[in-house]
Structure formats: C-alpha cells, structure tokens
N, CA and C atoms as a LAMMPS dump frame, in Angstrom:
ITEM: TIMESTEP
0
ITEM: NUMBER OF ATOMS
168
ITEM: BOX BOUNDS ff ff ff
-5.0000000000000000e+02 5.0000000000000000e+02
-5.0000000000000000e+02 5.0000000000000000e+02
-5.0000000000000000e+02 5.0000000000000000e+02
ITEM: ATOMS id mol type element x y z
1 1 1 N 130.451 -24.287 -328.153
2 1 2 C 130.28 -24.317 -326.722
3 1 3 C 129.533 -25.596 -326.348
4 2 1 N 130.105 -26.463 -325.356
5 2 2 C 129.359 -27.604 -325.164
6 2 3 C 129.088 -27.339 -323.795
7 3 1 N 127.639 -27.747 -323.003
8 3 2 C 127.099 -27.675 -322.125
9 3 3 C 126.957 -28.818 -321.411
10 4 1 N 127.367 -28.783 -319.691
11 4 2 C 127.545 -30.21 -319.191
12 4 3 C 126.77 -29.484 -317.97
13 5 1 N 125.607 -30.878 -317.635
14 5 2 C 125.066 -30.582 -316.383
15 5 3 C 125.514 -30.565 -314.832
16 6 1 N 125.488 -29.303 -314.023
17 6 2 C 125.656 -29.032 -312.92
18 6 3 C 125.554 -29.204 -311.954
19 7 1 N 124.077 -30.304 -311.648
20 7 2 C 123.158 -30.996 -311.173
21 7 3 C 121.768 -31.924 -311.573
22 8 1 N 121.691 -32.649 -311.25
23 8 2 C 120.458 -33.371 -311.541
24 8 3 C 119.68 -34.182 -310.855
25 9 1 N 118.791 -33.889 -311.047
26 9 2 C 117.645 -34.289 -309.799
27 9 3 C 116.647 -35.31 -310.532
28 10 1 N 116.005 -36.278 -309.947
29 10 2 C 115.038 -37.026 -310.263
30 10 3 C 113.746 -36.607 -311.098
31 11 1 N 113.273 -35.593 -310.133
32 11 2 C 112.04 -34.997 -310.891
33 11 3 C 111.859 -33.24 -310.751
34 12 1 N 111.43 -32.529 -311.364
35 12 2 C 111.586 -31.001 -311.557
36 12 3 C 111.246 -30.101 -310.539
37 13 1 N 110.138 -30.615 -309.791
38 13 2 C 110.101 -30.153 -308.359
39 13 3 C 111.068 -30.097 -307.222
40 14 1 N 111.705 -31.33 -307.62
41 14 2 C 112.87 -31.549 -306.69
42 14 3 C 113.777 -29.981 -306.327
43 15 1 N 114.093 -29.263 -307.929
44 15 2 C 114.907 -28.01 -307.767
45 15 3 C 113.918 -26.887 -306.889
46 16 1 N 114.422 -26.693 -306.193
47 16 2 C 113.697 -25.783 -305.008
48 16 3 C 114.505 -24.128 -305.056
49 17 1 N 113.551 -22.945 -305.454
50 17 2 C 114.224 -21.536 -305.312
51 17 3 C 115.076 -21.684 -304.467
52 18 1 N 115.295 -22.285 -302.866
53 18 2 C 116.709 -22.158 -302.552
54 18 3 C 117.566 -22.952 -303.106
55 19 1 N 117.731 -24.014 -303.664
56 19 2 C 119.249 -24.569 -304.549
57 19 3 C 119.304 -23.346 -305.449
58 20 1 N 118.347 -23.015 -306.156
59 20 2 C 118.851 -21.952 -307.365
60 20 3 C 119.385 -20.515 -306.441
61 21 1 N 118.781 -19.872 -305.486
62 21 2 C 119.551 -19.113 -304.726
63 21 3 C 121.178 -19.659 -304.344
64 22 1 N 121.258 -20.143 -303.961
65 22 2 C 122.507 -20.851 -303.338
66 22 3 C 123.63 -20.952 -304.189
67 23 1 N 122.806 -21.188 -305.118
68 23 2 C 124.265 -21.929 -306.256
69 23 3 C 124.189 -20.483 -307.362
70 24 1 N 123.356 -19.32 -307.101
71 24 2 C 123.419 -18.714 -308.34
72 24 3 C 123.014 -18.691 -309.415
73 25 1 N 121.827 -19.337 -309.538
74 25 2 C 121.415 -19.847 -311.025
75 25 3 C 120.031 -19.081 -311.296
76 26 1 N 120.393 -18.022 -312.146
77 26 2 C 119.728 -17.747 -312.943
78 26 3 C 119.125 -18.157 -314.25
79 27 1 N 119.212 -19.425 -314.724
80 27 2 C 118.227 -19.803 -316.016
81 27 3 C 118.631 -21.161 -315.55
82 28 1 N 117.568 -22.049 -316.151
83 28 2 C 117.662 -23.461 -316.493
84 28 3 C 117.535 -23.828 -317.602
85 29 1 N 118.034 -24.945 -317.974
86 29 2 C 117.413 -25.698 -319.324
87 29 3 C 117.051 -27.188 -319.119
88 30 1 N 116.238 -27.439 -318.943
89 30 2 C 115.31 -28.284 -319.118
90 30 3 C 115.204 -29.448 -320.327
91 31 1 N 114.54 -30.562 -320.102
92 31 2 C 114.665 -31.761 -321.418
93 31 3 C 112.761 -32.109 -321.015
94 32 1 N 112.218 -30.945 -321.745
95 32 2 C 110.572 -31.103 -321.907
96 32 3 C 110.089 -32.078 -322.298
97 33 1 N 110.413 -32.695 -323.542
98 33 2 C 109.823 -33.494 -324.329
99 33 3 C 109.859 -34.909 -323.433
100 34 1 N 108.515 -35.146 -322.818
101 34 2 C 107.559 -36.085 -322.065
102 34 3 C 108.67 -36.649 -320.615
103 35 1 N 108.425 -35.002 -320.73
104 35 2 C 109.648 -35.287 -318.672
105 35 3 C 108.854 -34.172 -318.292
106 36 1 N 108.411 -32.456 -318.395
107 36 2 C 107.511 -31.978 -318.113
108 36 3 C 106.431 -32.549 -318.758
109 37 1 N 106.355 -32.681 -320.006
110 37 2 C 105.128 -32.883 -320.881
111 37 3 C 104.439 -34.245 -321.022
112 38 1 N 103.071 -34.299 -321.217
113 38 2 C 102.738 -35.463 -321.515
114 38 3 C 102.51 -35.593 -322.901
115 39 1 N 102.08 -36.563 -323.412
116 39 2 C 102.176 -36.79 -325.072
117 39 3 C 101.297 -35.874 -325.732
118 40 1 N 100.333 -35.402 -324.497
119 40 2 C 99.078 -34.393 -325.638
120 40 3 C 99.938 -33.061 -325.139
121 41 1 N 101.058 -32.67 -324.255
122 41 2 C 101.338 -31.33 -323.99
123 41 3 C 100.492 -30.458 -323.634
124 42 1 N 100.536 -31.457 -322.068
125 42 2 C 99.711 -30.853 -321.163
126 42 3 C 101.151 -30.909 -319.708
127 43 1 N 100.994 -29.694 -319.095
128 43 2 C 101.409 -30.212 -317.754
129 43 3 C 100.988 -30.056 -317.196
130 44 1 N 101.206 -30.898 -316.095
131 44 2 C 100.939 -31.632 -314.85
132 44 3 C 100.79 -30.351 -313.778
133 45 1 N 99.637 -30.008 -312.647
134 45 2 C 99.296 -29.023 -312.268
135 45 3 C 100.406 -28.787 -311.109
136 46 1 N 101.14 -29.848 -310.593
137 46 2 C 102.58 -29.715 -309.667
138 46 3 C 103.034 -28.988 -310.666
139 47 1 N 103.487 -29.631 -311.709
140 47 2 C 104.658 -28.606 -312.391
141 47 3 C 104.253 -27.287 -312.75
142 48 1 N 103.13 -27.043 -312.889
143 48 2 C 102.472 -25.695 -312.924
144 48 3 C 102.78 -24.608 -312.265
145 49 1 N 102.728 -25.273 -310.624
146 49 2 C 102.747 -25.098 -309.603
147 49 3 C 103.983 -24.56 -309.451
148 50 1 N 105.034 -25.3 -309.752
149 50 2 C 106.458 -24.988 -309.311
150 50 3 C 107.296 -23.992 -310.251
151 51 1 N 106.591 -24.339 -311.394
152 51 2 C 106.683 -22.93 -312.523
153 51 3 C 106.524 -21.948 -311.627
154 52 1 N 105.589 -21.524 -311.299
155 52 2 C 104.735 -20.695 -310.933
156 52 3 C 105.885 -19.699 -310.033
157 53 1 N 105.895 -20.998 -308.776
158 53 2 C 107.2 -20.632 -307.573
159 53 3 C 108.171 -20.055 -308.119
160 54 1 N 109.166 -20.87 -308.853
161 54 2 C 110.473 -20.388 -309.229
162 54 3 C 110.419 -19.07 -310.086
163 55 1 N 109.038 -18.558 -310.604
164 55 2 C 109.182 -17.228 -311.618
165 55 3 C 109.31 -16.188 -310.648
166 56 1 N 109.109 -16.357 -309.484
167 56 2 C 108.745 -15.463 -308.154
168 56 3 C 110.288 -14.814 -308.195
C-alpha cells in the first residue's frame, strides 16, 4: 500500500478541526522528526496547544 498526501500545509497549526471536519479525516500522519520536534524533543507550546484542540 503506498500512501500519497491529500493536503499540505506549511506549518501544523495551519490544519484547523474544521478542514479535518470537512474533508472527513479521522487520523493524520505526520513527519515529526524536527518539523514538530526540536533536536532535544521538545515541542513547541503552539503545537501543544493545537494537539490539545484537535484531540477535542
């Protein structure tokens, strides 16, 4: 099974609970390694933040 992206946005906040309402999307997959993360694997308290939102 090969997987091709659907959309893509600049930065991770950008995806907002309504695009994922809209379009149906129940899961994401993500490219963590130092795009959420920083080199010590920490994130960033926005992305925290928007975690946070979208688990809602």
């Amino acid at each position: 099974m090969i997987l091709y992206p659907k959309a893509m946005f600049n930065k991770v906040s950008d995806i907002t609970t309504e695009f994922l309402k809209q379009n149906n999307i129940k899961a994401l997959i993500l490219d963590v390694d130092n795009t959420l993360i920083d080199i010590s694997e920490n994130l960033s308290e926005q992305t925290k933040k928007w975690a946070e939102a979208v688990k809602k």
